[in-house]
N, C-alpha and C positions, 0 to 999 in steps of 0.2 A: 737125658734131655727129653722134655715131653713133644710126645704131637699131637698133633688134632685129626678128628675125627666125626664122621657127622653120623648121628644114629636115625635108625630105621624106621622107627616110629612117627618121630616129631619132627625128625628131618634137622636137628639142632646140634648145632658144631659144639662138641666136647672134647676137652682138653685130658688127655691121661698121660703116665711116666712110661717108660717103658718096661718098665715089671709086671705091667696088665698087660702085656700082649698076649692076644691066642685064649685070656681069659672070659669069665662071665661076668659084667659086670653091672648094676642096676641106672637104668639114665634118670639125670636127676632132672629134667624137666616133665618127662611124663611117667616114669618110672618103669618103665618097658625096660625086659631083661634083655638083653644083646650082648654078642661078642664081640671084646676088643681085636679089633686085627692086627694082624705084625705092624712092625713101624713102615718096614719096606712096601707092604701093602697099601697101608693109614696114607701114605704120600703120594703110591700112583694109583689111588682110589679113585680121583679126580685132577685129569691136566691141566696145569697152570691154563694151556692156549684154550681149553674150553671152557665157554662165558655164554650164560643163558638172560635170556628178559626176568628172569626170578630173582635170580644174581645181582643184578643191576638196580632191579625196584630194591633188593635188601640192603642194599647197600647206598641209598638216598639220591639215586640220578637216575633219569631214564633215557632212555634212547629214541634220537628225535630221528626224523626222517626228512632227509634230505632236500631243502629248500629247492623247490623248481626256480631258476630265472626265466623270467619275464624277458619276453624278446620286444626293446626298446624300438620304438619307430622314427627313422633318421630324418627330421625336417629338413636336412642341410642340401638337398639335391633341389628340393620344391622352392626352397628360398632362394637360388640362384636361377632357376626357371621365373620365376616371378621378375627379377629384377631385371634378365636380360629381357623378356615382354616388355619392360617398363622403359629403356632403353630405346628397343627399340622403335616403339611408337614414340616416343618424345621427339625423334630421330625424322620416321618418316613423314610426321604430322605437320600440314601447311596451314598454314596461320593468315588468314585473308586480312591484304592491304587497304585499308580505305586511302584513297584521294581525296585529298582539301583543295577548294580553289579560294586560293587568299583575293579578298577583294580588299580593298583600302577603305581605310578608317572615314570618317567625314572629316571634315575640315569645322571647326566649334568657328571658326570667324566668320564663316558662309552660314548666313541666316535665312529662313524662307525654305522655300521650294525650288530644289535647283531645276534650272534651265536646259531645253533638252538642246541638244547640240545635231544640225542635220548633219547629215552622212554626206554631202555631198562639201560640206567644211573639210574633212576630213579625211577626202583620198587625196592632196596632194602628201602631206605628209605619214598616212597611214598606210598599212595595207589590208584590203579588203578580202575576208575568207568569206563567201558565202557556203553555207551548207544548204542542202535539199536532200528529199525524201531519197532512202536508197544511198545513203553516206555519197552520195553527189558532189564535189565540192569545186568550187572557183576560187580563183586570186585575181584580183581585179578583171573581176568577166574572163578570164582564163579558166577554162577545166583545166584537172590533172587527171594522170590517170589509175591513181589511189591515194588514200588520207594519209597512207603511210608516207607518202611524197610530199608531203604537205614539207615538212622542216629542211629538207631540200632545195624547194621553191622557194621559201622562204629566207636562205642565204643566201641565195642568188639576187635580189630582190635588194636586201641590206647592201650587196656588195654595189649593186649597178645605179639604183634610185638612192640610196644613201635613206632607205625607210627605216625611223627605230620605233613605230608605231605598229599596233595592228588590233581589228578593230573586224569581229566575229559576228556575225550576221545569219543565224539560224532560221529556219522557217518551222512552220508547225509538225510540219510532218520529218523533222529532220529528229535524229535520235540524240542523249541525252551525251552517251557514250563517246559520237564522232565530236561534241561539241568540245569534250574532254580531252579528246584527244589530241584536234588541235589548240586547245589554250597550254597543254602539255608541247605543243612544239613550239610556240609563239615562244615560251621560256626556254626552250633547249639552246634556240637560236642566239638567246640576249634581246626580245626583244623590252625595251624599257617602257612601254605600256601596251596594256592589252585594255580592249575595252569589250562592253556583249551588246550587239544594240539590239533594238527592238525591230522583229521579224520586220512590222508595218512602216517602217521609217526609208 
């Protein structure tokens, strides 16, 4: 049985029997004289487990070097910071109310210029809030003694005079705010008209 063997010169694996062992024999790629070694030699010449970069290019592969990983950056903490933020201001965020005061439509059958109606028509069946400067306010020449009483006085007033009128009498210097506030209690009460008259009337 032949085995192989690499010779000295050219470094080139040759094949001999074993009847050249321990002989001289000529290598047939560069022709340098060498001796064949034993067989037992020829085999632990070189250990299977030893494996060189020469080796490996000879043999059509080469040896890569081991890919570093990339250390990935986790969005997953940032995106739930984000949404509880988002949360929570939708949460704590107040949202300003405007107030309307509905006033009534005209009447298309009424032609012209309407007709102004005095104030003094209209305190047997209305009730008269005047304001003044300093949220000041009266119920038929009555003070109270805050606007916030006003819807108060006010059901007292429906219960005893049987009034479903009421009829807001600001002055110049009276604020926009208290006017609001009580045409805001004129409705809390029920009452079924409200009217704004003119400061000078």
């Amino acid at each position: 049985m032949s085995f192989k063997f690499r010779c000295g010169s050219c470094d080139a694996v040759l094949r001999i029997g074993p009847r050249y062992a321990g002989q001289r024999v000529r290598c047939g790629e560069c022709d340098a004289i060498l001796k064949v070694p034993t067989e037992a030699s020829g085999q632990a010449k070189k250990p299977a487990s030893s494996f060189s970069v020469h080796d490996a290019l000879e043999g059509g592969f080469a040896l890569r070097p081991r890919a570093k990983k990339e250390d990935d950056f986790d969005l997953t903490p940032m995106v739930d910071v984000t949404f509880l933020l988002l949360i929570f201001f939708m949460i704590t965020a107040s949202f300003s109310v405007q107030k309307t005061l509905e006033v009534p439509p005209p009447d298309p059958e009424d032609k012209g210029a309407s007709q102004a109606i005095p104030l003094e028509d209209l305190q047997d069946d209305s009730v008269i809030v005047r304001i003044e400067a300093g949220d000041r306010v009266f119920v038929d020449d009555e003070p109270i003694n805050s606007i916030d009483d006003l819807s108060v006085r006010l059901s007292e007033l429906m219960r005893e005079d049987r009034k479903t009128e009421m009829v807001i009498q600001a002055t110049d210097q009276a604020r926009h705010e208290a006017v609001v506030i009580a045409y805001d209690a004129g409705n809390e009460v029920g009452m079924q008209r409200i009217r704004i008259a003119n400061p000078d009337s």
